[in-house]
N, C-alpha and C positions, 0 to 999 in steps of 0.2 A: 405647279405643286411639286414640291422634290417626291423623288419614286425611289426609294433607298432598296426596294427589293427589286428593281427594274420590271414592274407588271406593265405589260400595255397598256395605254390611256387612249380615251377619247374611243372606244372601239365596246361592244358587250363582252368579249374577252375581257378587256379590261375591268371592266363593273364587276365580272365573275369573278375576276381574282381579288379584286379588293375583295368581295363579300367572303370568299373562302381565308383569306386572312384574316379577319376579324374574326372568321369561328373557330379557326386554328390556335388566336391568342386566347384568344373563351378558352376554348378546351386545355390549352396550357397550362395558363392560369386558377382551371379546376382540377387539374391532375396534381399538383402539391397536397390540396386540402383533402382529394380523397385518399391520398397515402396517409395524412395522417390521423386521417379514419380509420385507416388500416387497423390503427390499434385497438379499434373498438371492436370485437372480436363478434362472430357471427357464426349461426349453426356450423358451416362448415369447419370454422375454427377447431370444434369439437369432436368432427368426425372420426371414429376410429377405421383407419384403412384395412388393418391388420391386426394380429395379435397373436404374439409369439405359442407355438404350442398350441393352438387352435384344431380341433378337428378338419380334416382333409373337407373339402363341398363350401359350399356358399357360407360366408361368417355370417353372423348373426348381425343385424345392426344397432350398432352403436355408439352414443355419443361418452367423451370422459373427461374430463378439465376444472379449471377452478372458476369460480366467480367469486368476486371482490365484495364483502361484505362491510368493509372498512377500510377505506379510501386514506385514513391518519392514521393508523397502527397496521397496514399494510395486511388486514385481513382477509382472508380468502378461503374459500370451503369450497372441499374439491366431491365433486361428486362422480358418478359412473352409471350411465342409463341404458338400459336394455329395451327394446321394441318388442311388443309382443308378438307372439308368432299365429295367435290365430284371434281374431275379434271375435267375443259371442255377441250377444244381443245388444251391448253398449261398450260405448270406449272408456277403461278402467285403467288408473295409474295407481302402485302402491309404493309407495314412500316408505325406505325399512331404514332405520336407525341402529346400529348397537350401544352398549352402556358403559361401565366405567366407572364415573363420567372419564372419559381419553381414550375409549378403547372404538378402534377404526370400524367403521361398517363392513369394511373389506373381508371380516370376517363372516358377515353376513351373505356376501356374494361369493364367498371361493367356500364355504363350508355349510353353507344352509341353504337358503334360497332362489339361488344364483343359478346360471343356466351351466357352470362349469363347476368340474371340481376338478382336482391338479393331481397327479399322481408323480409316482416319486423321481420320474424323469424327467418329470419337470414338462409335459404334455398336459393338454387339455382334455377331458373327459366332459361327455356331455351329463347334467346330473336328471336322472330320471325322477321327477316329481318336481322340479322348477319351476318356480310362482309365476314365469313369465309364459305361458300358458295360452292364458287369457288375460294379462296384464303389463303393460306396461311397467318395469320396475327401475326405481329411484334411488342409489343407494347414496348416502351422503354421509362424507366423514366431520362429525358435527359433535362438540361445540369448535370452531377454530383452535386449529396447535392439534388436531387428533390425525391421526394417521399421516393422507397426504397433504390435509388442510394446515394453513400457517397464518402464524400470528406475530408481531413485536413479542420476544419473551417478556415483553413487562407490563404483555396488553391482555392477559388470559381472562376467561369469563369469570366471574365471581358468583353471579345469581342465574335462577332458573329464568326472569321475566329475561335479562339479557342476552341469554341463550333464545329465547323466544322471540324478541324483536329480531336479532339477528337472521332468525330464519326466515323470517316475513319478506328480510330483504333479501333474501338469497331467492326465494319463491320470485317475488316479482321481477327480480331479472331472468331468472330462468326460464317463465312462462313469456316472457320478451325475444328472449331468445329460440325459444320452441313452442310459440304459440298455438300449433297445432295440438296442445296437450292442455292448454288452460281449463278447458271447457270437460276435460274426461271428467269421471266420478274419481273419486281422491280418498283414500283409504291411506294412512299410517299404522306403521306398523314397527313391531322393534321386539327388542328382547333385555332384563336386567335392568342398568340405570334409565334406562330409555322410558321405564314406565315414569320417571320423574318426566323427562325430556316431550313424550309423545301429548300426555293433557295440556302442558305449560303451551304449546304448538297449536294444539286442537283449538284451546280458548282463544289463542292470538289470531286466528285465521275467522272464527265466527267473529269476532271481534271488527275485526278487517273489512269482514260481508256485511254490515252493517251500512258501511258508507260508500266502499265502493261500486262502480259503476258494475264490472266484472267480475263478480262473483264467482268462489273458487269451490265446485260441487264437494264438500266433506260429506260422505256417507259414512267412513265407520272407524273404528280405531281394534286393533289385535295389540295387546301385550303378552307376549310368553314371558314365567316366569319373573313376573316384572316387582323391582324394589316401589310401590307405592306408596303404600301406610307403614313405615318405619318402627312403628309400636308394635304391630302386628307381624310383622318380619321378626322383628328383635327377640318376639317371647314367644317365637315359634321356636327357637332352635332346641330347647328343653326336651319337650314335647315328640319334636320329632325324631331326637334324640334317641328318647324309651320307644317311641313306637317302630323304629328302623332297627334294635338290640345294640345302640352303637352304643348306649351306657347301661349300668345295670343300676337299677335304684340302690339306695345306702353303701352303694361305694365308696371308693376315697375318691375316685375321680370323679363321680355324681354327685360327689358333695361339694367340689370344687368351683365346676359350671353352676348349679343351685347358686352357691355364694356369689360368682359373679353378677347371674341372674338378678340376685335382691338387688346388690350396687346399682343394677341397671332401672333395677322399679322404683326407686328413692328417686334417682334422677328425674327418670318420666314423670314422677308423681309433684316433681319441684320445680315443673316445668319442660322439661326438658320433652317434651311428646309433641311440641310446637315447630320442632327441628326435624331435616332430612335427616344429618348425620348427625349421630349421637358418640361421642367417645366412648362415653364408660357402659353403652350397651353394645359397642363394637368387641369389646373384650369378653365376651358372651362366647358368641362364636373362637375366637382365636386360642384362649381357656379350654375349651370343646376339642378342637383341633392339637392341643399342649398334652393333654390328657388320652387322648385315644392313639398320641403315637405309639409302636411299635421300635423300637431301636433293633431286637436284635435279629430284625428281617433283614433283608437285602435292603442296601442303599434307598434302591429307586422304588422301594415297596413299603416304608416306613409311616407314610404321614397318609391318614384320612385324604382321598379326594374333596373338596368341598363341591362339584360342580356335577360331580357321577360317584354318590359313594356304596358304588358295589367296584370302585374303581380304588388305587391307592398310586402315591406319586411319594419322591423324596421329601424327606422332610423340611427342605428349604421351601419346596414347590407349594406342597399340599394343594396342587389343582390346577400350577401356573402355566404345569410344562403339556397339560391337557384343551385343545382335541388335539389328536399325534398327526391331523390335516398342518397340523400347525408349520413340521417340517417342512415341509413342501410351499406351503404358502409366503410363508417369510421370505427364504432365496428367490422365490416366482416374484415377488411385487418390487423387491429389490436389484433386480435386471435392469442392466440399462435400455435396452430394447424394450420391454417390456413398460419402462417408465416413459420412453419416446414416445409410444405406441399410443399410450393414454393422455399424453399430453402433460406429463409434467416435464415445469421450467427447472432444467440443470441452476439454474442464479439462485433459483429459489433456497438451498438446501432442504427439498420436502426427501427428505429418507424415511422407510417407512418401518412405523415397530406397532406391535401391535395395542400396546398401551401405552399412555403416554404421564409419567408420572408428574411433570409437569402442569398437566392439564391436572390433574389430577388430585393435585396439591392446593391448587388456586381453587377448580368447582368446590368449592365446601356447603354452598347455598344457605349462609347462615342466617341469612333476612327473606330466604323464600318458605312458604309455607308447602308442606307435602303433598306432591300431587291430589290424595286422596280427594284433599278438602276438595278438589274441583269437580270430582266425579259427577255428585248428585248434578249438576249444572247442565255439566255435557250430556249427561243421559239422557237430560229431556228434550236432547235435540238430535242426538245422534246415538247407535248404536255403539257399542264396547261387547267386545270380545275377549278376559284373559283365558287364556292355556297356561296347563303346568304340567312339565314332567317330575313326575314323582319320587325319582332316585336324585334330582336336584338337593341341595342343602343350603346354599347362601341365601336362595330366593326361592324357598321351599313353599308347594302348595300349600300345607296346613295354615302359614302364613296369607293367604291367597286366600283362601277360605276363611278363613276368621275375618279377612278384614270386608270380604262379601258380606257376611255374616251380621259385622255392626253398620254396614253401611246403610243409610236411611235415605229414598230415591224415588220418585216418581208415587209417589202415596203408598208406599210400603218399605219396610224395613227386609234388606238379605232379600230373600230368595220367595218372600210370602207372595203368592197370588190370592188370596183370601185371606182374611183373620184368622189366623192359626192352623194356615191350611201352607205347606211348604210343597213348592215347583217339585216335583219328584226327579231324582237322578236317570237317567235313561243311557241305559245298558250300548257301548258304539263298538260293530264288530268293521272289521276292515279285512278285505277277502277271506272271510271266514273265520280270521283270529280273534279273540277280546282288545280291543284297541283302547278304549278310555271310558268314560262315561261323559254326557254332556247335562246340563241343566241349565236352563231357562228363564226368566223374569223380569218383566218393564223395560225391553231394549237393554237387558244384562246379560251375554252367556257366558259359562262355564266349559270348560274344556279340559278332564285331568287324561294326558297320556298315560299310560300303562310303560313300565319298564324305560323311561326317558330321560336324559339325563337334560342340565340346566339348559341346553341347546337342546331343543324334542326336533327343528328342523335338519340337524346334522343326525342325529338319528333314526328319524322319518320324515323324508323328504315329501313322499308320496301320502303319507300321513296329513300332513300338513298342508299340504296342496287341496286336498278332498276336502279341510276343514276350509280354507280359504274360499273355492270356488263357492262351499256351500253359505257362508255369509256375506257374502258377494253377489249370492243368487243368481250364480251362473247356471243356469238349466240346460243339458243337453236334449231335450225332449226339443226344445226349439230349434236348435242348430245342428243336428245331429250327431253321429258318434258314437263310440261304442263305450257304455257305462261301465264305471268301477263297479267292484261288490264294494258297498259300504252300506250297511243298516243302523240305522240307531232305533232301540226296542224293538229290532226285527224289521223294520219300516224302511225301504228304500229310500224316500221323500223323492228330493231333486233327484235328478238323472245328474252326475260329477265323471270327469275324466279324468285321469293323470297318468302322465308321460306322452310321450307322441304318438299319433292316432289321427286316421284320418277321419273328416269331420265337414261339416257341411263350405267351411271357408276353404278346405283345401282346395275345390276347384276354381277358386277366384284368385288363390296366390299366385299361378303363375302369371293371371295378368297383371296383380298389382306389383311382380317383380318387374314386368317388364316397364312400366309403369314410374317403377322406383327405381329404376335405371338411367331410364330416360334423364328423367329428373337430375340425378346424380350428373349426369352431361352435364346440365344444364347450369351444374350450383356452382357461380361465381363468385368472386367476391368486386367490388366496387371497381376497385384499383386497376381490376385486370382487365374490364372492359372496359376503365377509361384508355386503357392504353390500345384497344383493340380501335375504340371509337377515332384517337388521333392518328394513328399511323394509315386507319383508312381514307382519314380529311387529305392524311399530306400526302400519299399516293395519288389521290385525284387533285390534288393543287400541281404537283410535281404533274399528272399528263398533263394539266390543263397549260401549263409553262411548255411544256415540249410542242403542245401543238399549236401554240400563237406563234414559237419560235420557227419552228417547219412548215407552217403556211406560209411567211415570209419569204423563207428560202425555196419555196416551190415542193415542199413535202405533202404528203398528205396522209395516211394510217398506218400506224404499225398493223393494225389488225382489220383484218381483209372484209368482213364484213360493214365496216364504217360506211366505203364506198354506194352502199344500196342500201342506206340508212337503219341496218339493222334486220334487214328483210332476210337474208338469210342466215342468223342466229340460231331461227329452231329446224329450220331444212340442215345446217352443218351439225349444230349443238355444239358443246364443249369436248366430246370425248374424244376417239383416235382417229374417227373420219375428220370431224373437224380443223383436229390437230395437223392432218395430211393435207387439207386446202391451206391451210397455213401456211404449212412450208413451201407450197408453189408459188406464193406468189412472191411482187418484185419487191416488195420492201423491205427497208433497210429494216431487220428489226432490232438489230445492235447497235442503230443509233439514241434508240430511246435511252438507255442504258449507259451512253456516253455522257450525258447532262449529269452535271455535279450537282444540279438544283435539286435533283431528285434525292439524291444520299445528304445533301445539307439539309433538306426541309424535315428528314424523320429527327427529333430530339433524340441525343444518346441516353436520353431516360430512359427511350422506351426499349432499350434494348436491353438482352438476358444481361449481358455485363452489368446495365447501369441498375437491371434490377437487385442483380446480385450484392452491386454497392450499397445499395438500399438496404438492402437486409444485413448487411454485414454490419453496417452504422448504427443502424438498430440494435441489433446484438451485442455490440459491443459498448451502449449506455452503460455510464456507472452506476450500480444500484448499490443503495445502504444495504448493509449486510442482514441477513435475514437467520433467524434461528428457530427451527419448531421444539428444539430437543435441546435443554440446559445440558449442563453438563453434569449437573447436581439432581438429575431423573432419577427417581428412585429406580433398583432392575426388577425385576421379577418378582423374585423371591423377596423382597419388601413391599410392594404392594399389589394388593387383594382388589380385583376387579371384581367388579356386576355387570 
């Protein structure tokens, strides 16, 4: 039989080398296929090593990246996940959204929620009241084309149901990808257009649980300040108007919003209440806003804030150039490091703004019907939570409350727990201050912050944290720690903590860092251990060639123990006693070394070079050009987010 590799025949050397060549071609043969797995990307893909501006001590873990939600208009939803830092009684994930529809979650993590806030050096600050607590948090820049997430410019959502499938698919790769989270309790959460976004989600996931196999625990939904009922938004702004002194009845400008007002009630009344967005009741507010400028203030003091109006901003802005974190945030996400760091693709063009007019132009949701209509649905399976800050105006409480008010829900109407008997308001102090009032009824709560503006989490972080754990039902009585003051009607209830504190898990973190260290050794990806597993085959194909060849010649081990078949291995061991019998004895051991068979048998695949080529080949595919941002984006000061 021809022997093209020259292995010994007729001998069990021989037999050994055939069989080591056969699993060398095996392994060959599998090392292409799992490079170009490679591309299927996998938690570590995600891991965040560093990140610029970080507080000094241990980072926080986290993963940041996009997943593909549209495979033919090249969609992708880029998300940003935080671990939480202490477990209470169950493992809990909250999923925070912001609104828009175009405007990045990122607002949500660098200015609310988030375990950082950015100060003007452009450093990390750790945010004392941070939802990730006791929670695992999800931030996602959602619908596709917002923030970091990208889309075809000609591919943008139109409807709230396709915003909704969309995330379904982003959910089931994600919990593919970090399975260890499939199974936590699942809370959404968000603020502004997201109360459209958050029910449209909620319904598509019960929806989902229905047939599948693994079921995705939703326990509860929070909307702050959320655009829901569109009626009730729209003919709040009057109202809140006189009750805030921002008009004076029988004025000329009170007569002007009045006037828009009717336009706006003609429409609703001819239909038009069937719709998210409404044009002619959008000139409500912008009329409101025309009328209460001041011209002969300072520039940047002229126009109503819509978003904090004890606040005032220019009159192109009126509320765009507001929260002033903004400065700091923008230049921060816009860093090239800071964008490595998180794992966005330079091919991509994801550049980051905070609205995206774009998006924004396209969500019109002309054929989706208003979240509200879903409410009664969800109630009877899941809890709902809205809050409102009160100095808010685009997505004002009294709005909030009215539309609680006509909602009809689990065998009563609003707030009734009896026939004509109303849930009572209950008085919430927060270490000793007046913080809000809460109310209660059929898996409904209420929450108005005191002094808030349309973000209550950028204003009270710590606030909002104690409201979270408490509908969460996170109880410190079980876990320990040291309690907030927080009463509502005087009443402690749950035991709630917020900010860091030590607690009954702190004695088990440092095992499970050591734990999660380990681990972290351990997290490979495919590729890299296919190439760990051939270079170990052809090493021992390569001795096994050296020593059929130098038994021939009268050789016998490079390595001194062979001789006594291994007997004294653990009498020398590997370290520097071993190393010293080594060097005494007579063998050659730079003959092993001389055989070429040994440097032709590793593939130069498997080397840094060849991987380096790999990856360069990679990078350097030609991708169709990608756009998140027209160039026909409306800026700022043309459009008016929620």
């Amino acid at each position: 039989m021809h022997n093209p590799l020259g292995w010994p025949s007729g001998s069990r050397a021989g037999n050994s080398m055939r069989a080591f060549t056969f699993a060398l071609l095996a392994s060959a043969a599998w090392l292409p296929a799992a490079w170009a797995a490679d591309k299927e990307k996998t938690a570590a893909d995600y891991f965040v090593h560093s990140l610029p501006g970080a507080p000094a001590g241990p980072l926080l873990k986290m993963h940041a990246g996009h997943v593909e939600v549209n495979a033919e208009h090249h969609g992708n939803l880029f998300f940003w996940h935080y671990q939480n830092r202490h477990i209470a009684n169950r493992q809990r994930t909250v999923i925070w959204l912001n609104g828009g529809p175009g405007c990045s979650s990122m607002d949500g993590a660098m200015m609310e929620i988030g375990p950082y806030r950015i100060t003007p050096d452009q450093k990390l600050t750790y945010n004392n009241g941070s939802w990730d607590e006791f929670a695992n948090l999800l931030f996602v820049d959602n619908p596709v084309g917002t923030g970091f997430s990208y889309v075809d410019t000609d591919s943008y959502l139109h409807e709230l149901d396709e915003m909704a499938d969309q995330f379904i698919i982003f959910l089931e790769k994600w919990f593919t990808l970090f399975p260890e989270y499939m199974y936590d309790d699942i809370y959404i959460a968000g603020e502004s257009y997201a109360g459209q976004h958050i029910p449209y989600i909620a319904e598509a996931i019960l929806k989902r649980n229905k047939d599948a196999k693994a079921k995705w625990a939703l326990k509860g939904l929070l909307i702050g300040n959320g655009w829901i009922s569109p009626v009730d938004h729209y003919l709040s702004y009057l109202p809140f108007a006189y009750k805030n002194n921002l008009l004076r009845s029988g004025t000329d400008a009170a007569k002007k919003v009045e006037a828009a007002q009717s336009v706006c009630i003609k429409t609703l009344d001819a239909g038009g209440a069937a719709h998210v967005d409404i044009g002619d009741c959008e000139e409500v507010l912008s009329t409101l806003l025309a009328v209460t400028q001041d011209k002969s203030a300072d520039k940047e003091q002229q126009c109503l804030n819509m978003y904090d109006i004890r606040l005032r901003d220019t009159n192109e802005a009126c509320g765009m150039n507001w929260p002033p974190d903004l400065e700091q945030v923008t230049p921060y996400l816009r860093r090239e490091d800071v964008k490595q760091a998180i794992h966005i693709d330079p091919a991509k063009r994801t550049g980051w703004q905070e609205c995206s007019g774009s998006v924004s132009l396209n969500f019109k949701a002309r054929n989706s019907k208003p979240s509200i209509e879903l409410l009664p649905s969800l109630l009877k399976e899941i809890p709902i939570l809205l809050f409102s800050g009160d100095k808010d105006l685009i997505c004002n409480h009294m709005g909030t409350e009215d539309l609680i008010n006509s909602l009809s829900f689990n065998g009563g109407k609003g707030f009734e727990i009896n026939p004509g008997e109303i849930a009572p308001r209950r008085d919430w102090t927060f270490e000793g201050e007046p913080a809000g009032i809460y109310q209660e009824a059929r898996n409904l709560t209420y929450v108005k912050f005191y002094n808030s503006s349309h973000m209550v989490p950028f204003d009270y972080p710590r606030r909002t944290r104690d409201m979270l754990d408490r509908f969460m039902n996170v109880d410190l009585s079980s876990i320990g720690g040291k309690p907030v003051d927080s009463k509502i009607d005087g009443e402690k209830g749950p035991l709630t903590s917020v900010g860091s504190h030590p607690n009954s898990t702190a004695a088990e973190e440092e095992q499970e860092q050591a734990l999660s260290d380990a681990t972290w050794k351990a997290y490979y990806k495919s590729g890299e251990v296919a190439l760990v597993v051939v270079a170990s085959l052809a090493c021992i194909g390569g001795y096994l060639v050296w020593r059929e060849r130098r038994r021939k010649a009268g050789y016998q081990s490079i390595f001194p123990w062979a001789k006594d078949n291994g007997s004294s291995i653990m009498s020398r061991g590997m370290g520097l006693e071993g190393f010293r019998s080594r060097s005494n004895t007579d063998r050659d051991m730079e003959a092993a070394y001389e055989e070429h068979e040994l440097v032709d048998s590793v593939s130069s695949e498997g080397s840094d070079s060849g991987r380096a080529k790999r990856n360069q080949g990679a990078g350097n595919v030609e991708r169709e050009a990608f756009s998140l941002m027209d160039s026909d984006d409306e800026s700022d000061s043309e459009k008016r987010r929620r």
